[in-house]
KESE-912511 format. One record per atom (N, C-alpha, C): y, z, x. Coordinates in steps of 0.1 Angstrom, whole numbers, padded with zeros to 4 digits, always signed. Each point is the difference from the previous one (the first is absolute). Layout:
REM residues N
YZX
...
//
This chain:
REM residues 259
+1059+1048+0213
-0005-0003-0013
-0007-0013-0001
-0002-0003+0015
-0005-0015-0004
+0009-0010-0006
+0007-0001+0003
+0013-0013+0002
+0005-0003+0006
+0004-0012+0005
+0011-0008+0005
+0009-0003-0010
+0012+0002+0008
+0016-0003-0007
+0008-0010+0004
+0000-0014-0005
+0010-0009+0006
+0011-0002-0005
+0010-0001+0009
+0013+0002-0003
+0000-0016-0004
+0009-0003-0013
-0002-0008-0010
+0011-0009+0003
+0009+0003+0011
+0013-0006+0000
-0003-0011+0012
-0013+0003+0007
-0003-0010+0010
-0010-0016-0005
+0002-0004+0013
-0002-0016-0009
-0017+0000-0001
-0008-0009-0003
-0011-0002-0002
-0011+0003+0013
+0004-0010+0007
-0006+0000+0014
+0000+0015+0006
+0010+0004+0001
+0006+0017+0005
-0009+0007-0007
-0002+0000-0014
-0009+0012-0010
-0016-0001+0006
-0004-0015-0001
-0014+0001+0001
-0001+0009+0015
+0008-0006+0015
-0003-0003+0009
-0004+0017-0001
+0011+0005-0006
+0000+0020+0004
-0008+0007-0012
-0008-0004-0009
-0014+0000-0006
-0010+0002+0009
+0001-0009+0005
-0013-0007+0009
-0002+0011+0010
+0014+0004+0009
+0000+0008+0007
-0002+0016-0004
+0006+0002-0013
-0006+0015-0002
-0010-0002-0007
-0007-0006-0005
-0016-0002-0003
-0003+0002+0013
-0004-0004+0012
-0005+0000+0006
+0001+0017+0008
+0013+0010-0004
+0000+0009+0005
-0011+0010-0007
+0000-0002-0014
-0011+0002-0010
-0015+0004+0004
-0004-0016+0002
-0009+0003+0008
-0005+0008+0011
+0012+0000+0016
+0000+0006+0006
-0003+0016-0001
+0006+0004-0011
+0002+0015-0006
-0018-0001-0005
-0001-0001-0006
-0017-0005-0006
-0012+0001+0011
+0003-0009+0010
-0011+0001+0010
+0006+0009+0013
+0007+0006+0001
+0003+0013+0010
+0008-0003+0008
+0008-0013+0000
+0011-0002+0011
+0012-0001+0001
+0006+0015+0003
+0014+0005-0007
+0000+0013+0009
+0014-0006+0003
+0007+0021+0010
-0009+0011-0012
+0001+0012+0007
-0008+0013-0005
+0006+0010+0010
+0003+0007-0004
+0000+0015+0011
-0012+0004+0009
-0010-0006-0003
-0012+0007+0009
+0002-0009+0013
+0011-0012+0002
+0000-0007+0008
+0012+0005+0011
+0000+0002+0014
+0009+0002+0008
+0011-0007-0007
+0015+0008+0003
+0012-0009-0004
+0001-0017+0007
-0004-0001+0015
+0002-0014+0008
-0014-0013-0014
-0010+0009+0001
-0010-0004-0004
+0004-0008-0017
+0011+0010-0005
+0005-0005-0013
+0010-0008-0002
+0010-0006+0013
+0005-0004+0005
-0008-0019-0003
-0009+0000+0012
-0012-0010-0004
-0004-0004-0008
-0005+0008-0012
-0003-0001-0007
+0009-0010-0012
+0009+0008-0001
+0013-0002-0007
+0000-0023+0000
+0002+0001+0013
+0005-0009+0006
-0011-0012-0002
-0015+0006+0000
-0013-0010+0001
+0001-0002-0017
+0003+0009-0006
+0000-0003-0014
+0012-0013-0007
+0011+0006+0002
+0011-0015+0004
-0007-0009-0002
-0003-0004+0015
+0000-0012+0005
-0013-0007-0007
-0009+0013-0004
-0012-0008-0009
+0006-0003-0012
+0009+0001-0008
+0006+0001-0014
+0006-0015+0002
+0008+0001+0008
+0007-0016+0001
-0013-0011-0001
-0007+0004+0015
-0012-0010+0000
-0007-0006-0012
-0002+0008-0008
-0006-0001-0015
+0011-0004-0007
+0011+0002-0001
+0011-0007-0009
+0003-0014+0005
-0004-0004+0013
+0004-0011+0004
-0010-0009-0001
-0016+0003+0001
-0008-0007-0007
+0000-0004-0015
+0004+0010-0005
+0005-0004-0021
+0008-0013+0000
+0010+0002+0012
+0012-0006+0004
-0007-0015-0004
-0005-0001+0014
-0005-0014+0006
-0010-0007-0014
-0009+0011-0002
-0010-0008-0012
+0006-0008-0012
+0012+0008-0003
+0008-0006-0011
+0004-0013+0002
+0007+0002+0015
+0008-0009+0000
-0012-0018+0005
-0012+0006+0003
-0010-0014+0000
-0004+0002-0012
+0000+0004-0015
-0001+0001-0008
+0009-0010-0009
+0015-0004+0007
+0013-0004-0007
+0011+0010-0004
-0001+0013+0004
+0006+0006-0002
+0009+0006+0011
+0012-0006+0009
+0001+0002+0013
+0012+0013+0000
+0002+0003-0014
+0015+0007-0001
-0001+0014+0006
-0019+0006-0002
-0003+0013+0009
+0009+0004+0016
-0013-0014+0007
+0005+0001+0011
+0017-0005+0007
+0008-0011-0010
+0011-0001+0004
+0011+0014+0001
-0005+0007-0012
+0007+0014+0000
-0001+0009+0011
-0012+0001+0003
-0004+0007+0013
+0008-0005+0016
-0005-0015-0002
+0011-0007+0012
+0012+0007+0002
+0008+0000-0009
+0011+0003-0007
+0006+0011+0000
-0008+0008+0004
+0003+0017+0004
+0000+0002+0010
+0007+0010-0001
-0001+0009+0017
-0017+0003+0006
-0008-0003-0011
-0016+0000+0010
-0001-0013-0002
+0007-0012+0008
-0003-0011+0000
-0004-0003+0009
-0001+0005+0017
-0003-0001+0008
-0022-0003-0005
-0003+0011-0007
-0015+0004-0005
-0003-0016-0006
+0007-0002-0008
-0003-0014-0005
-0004-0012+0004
+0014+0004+0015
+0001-0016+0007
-0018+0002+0013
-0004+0016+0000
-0013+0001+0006
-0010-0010-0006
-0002+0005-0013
-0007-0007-0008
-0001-0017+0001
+0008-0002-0004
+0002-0013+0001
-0002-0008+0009
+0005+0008+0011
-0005-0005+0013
-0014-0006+0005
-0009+0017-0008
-0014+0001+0007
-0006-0016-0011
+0002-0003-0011
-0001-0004-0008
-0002-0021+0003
+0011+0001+0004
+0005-0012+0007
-0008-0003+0013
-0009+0011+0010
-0008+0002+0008
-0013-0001-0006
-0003+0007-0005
-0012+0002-0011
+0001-0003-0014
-0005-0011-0008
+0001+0002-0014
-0010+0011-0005
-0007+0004+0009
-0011+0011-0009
+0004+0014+0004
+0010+0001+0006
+0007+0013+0004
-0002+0013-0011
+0000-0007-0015
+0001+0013-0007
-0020+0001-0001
-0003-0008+0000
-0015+0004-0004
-0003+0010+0010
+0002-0008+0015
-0002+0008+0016
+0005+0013-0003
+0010+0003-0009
+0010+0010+0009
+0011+0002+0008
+0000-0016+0009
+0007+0000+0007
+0019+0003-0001
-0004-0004-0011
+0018-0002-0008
+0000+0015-0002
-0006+0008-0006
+0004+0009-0001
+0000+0009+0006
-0006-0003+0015
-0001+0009+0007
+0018+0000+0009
-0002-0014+0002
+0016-0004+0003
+0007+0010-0005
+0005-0001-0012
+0010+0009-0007
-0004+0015+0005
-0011+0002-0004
-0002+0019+0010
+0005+0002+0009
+0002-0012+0009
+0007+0002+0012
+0014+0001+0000
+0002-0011-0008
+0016-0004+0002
+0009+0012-0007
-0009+0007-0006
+0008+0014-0006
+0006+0005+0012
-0008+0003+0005
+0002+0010+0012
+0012-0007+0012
+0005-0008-0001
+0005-0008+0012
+0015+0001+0001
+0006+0004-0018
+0014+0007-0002
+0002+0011+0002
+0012+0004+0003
+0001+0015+0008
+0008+0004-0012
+0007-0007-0010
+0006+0008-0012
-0013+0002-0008
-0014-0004-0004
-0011+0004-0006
+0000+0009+0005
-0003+0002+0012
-0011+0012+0003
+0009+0010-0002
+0015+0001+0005
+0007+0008-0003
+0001+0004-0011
+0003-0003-0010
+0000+0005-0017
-0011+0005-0004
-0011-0007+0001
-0013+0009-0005
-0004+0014+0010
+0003-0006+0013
+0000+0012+0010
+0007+0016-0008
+0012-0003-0003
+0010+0009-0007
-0002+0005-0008
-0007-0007-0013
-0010+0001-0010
-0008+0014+0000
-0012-0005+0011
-0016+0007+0004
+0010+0016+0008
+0013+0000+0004
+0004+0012+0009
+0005+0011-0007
+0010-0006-0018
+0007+0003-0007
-0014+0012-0007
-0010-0013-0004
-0014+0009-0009
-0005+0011+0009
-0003-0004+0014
-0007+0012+0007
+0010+0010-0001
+0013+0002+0001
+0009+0013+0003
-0003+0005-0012
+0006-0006-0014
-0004+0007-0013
-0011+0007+0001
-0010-0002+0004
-0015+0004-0002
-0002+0006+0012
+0007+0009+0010
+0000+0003+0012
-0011+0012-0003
+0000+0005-0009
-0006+0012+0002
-0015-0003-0005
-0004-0014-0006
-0014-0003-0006
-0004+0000+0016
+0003-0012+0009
-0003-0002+0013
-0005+0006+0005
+0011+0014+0003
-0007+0011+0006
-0011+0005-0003
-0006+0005-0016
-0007+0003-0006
-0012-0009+0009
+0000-0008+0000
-0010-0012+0001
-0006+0002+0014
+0013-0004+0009
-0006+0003+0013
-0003+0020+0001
+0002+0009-0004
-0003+0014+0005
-0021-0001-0005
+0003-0003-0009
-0014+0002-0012
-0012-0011+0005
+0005-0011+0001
-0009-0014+0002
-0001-0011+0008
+0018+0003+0007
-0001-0010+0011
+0003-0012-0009
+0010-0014+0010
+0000-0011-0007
-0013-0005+0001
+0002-0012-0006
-0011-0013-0005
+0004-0009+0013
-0005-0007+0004
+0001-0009+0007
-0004-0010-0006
+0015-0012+0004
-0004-0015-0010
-0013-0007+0007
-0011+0000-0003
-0007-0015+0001
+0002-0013+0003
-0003-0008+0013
+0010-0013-0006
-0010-0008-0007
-0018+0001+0006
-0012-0006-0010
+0001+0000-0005
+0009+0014-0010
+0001+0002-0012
+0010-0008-0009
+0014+0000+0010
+0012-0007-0006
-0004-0010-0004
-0006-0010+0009
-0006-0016-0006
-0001-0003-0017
-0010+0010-0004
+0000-0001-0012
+0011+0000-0009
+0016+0005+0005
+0011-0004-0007
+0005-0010-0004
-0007-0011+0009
+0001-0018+0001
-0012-0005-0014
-0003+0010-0002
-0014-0008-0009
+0008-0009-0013
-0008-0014+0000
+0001-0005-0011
-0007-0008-0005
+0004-0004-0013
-0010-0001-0011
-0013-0004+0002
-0006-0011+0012
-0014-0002+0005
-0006+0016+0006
+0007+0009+0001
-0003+0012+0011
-0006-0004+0010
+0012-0008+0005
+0004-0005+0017
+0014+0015+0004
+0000-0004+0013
+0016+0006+0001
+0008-0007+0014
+0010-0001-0007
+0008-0012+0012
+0002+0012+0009
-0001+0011+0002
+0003+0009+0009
-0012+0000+0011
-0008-0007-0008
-0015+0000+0013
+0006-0007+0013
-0005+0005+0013
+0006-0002+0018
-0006-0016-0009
+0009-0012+0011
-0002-0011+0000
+0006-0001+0014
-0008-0012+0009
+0007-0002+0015
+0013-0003+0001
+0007+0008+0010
+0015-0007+0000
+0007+0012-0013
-0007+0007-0004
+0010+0013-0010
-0005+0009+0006
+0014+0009-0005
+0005+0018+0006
-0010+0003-0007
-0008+0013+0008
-0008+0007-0006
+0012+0011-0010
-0007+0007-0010
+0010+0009-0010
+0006+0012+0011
-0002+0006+0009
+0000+0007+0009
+0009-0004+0008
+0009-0008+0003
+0004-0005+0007
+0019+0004+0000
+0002+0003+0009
+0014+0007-0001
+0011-0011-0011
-0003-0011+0001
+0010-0008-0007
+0000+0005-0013
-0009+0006-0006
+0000+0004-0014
+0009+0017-0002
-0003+0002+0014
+0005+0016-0002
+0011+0005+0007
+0004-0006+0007
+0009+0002+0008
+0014-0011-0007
+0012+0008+0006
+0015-0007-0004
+0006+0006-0009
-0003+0015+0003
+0006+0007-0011
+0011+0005+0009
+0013-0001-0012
+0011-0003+0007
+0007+0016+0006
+0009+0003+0010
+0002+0013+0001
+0005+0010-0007
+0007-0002-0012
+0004+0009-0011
-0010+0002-0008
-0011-0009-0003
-0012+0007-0006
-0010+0006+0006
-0003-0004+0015
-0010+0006+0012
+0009+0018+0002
+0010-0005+0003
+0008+0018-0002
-0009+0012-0011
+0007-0009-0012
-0004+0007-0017
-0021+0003+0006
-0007-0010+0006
-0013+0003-0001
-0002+0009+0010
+0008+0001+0007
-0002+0012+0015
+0000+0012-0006
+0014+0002-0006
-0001+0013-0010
-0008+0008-0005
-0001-0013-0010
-0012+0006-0010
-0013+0004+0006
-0002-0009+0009
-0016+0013+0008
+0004+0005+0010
+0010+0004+0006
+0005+0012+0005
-0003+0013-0010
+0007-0004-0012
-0003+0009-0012
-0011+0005-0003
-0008-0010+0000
-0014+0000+0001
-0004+0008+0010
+0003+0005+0006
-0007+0001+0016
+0002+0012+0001
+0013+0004-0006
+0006+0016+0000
+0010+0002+0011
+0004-0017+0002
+0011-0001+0018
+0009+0001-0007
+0014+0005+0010
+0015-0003-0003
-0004-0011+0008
+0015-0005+0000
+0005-0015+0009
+0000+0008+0014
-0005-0007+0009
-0002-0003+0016
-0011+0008-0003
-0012+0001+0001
-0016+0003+0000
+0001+0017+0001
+0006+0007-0002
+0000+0015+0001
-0011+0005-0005
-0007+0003+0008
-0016-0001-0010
+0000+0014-0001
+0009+0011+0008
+0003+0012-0001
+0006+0001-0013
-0001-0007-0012
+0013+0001-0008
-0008-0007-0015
-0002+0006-0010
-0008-0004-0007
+0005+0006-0014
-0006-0005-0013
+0008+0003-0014
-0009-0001-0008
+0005+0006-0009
-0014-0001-0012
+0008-0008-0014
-0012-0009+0002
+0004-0012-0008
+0007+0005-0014
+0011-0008-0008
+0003+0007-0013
-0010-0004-0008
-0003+0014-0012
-0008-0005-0005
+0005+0000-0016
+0013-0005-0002
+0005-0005-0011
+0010-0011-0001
-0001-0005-0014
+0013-0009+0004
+0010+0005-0008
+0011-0002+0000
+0013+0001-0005
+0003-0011-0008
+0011+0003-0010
-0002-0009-0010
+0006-0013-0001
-0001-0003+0013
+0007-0018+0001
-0010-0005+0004
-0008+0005-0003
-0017-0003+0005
-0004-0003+0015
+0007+0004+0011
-0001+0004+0012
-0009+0012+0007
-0003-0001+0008
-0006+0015+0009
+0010+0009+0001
-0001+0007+0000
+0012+0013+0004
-0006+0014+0003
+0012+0011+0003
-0009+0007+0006
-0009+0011-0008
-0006+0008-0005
-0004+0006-0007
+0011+0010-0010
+0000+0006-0011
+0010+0002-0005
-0006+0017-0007
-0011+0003+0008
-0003+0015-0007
+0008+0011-0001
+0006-0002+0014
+0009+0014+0000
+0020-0005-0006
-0003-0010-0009
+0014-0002-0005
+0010-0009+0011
-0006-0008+0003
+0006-0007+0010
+0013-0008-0001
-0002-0013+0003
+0016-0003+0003
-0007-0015-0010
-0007-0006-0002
+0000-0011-0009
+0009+0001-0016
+0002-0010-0003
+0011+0004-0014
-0007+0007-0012
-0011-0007-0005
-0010+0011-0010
-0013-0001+0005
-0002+0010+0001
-0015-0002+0000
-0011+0010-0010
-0013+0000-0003
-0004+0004-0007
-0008+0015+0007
+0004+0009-0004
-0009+0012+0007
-0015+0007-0010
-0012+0003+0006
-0008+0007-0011
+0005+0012-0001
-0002+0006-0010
-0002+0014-0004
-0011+0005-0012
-0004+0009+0001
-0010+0007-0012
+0005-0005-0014
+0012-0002-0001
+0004+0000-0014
+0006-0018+0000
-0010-0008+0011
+0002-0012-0001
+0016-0002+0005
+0000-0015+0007
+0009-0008+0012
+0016+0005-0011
+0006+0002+0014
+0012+0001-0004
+0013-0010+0014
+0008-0005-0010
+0014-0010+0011
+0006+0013+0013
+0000-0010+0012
+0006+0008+0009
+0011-0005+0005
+0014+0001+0001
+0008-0008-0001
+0004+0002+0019
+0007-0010+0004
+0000+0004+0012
+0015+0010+0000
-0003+0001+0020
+0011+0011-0002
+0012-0009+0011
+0003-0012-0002
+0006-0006+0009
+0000-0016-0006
+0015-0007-0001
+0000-0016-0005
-0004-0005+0007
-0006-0014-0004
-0008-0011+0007
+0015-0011-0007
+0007+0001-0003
+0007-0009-0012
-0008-0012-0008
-0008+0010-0006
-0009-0008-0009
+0006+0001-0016
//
């Protein structure tokens, strides 16, 4: 609906800092750079993660301007958090470069230093795995009909755009190109498992490549809002909805789930 919601119990510094950052997802959503289904699951994965780390970057420039402004209580909060590591980037580049934020350079810093914790990538990783399974069956839809999208990284750059329409994401010597495994790789083995699955699923594999061995995707969900398996002939889910001429009628299962 077009809002942001700040939780009102947090202190000053904390409200703006997570303003700044979901304004900035706002935007993102606005100019096109945001997971989507038409994108491979690994691909949304990436994505997920480039979006992050651009959200902080921009919250931590608000950060810093304030705080050369006189207002340092932004960035102290930030310090101050478990993304404090992102801060102490900043600061860093800052104390190297005072023109860091005009350059970029500062905020390119922070893009990076997202990526460099393995509890980040992990949580958002979990995130991007939790959405694809819900939506298991859009996926398929996507690849049978049109095939994924393939991310751009030319393209990604423009994620970095700001307000001069520069983008600290542009190659500079001595930086990872966007392509570069450090951004995409370190996904940890409980969620690389969960992504093996899901395009197995995709693929129409059981587990160990049985390519002899194939399934037809469900093409309903059940009402915990999961995939499951189709429910025409009165199946085993707890209600489901069946058509008839004289309009849908409840199909109750024939077996507990202890639901």
């Amino acid at each position: 609906e077009n809002l942001v919601a700040i939780n009102p119990k947090v202190d000053d510094g904390r409200a703006i800092a997570t303003l700044a950052h979901e304004l900035r997802h706002a935007w993102q959503f606005k100019n096109g750079y945001h997971t989507k289904l038409d994108y491979s699951p690994k691909d949304n994965i990436w994505m997920m993660r480039a979006m992050e780390a651009d959200a902080e970057a921009n919250s931590l420039r608000v950060a810093a301007e304030l705080a050369e402004a006189g207002h340092p209580e932004v960035l102290q909060s930030h310090a101050q958090s478990e993304y404090g590591d992102e801060a102490m980037a900043m600061i860093h580049m800052l104390q190297k470069d005072p023109k860091a934020i005009e350059n970029g350079k500062a905020q390119r810093a922070v893009f990076d230093q997202w990526f460099s914790k393995d509890w980040r990538r992990k949580a958002y990783d979990k995130h991007s795995i939790d959405y694809l399974e819900h939506f298991a069956f859009v996926l398929d839809d996507n690849r049978k009909t049109k095939g994924f999208e393939k991310i751009d990284t030319e393209w990604l750059k423009g994620l970095g755009t700001q307000h001069d329409g520069s983008t600290y994401l542009e190659h500079r010597e001595g930086e990872m190109d966007l392509d570069d495994d450090f951004y995409t790789d370190g996904i940890t083995a409980e969620v690389q498992e969960r992504l093996d699955h899901l395009e197995r699923r995709l693929d129409g594999r059981k587990k160990g490549g049985d390519e002899g061995t194939t399934y037809q995707f469900p093409n309903r969900r059940g009402r915990n809002g999961r995939s499951g398996p189709a429910n025409d002939d009165g199946g085993d889910l707890p209600i489901a909805a069946k058509n008839a001429e004289d309009g849908p009628t409840l199909i109750r299962a024939r077996r507990s789930l202890g639901m």
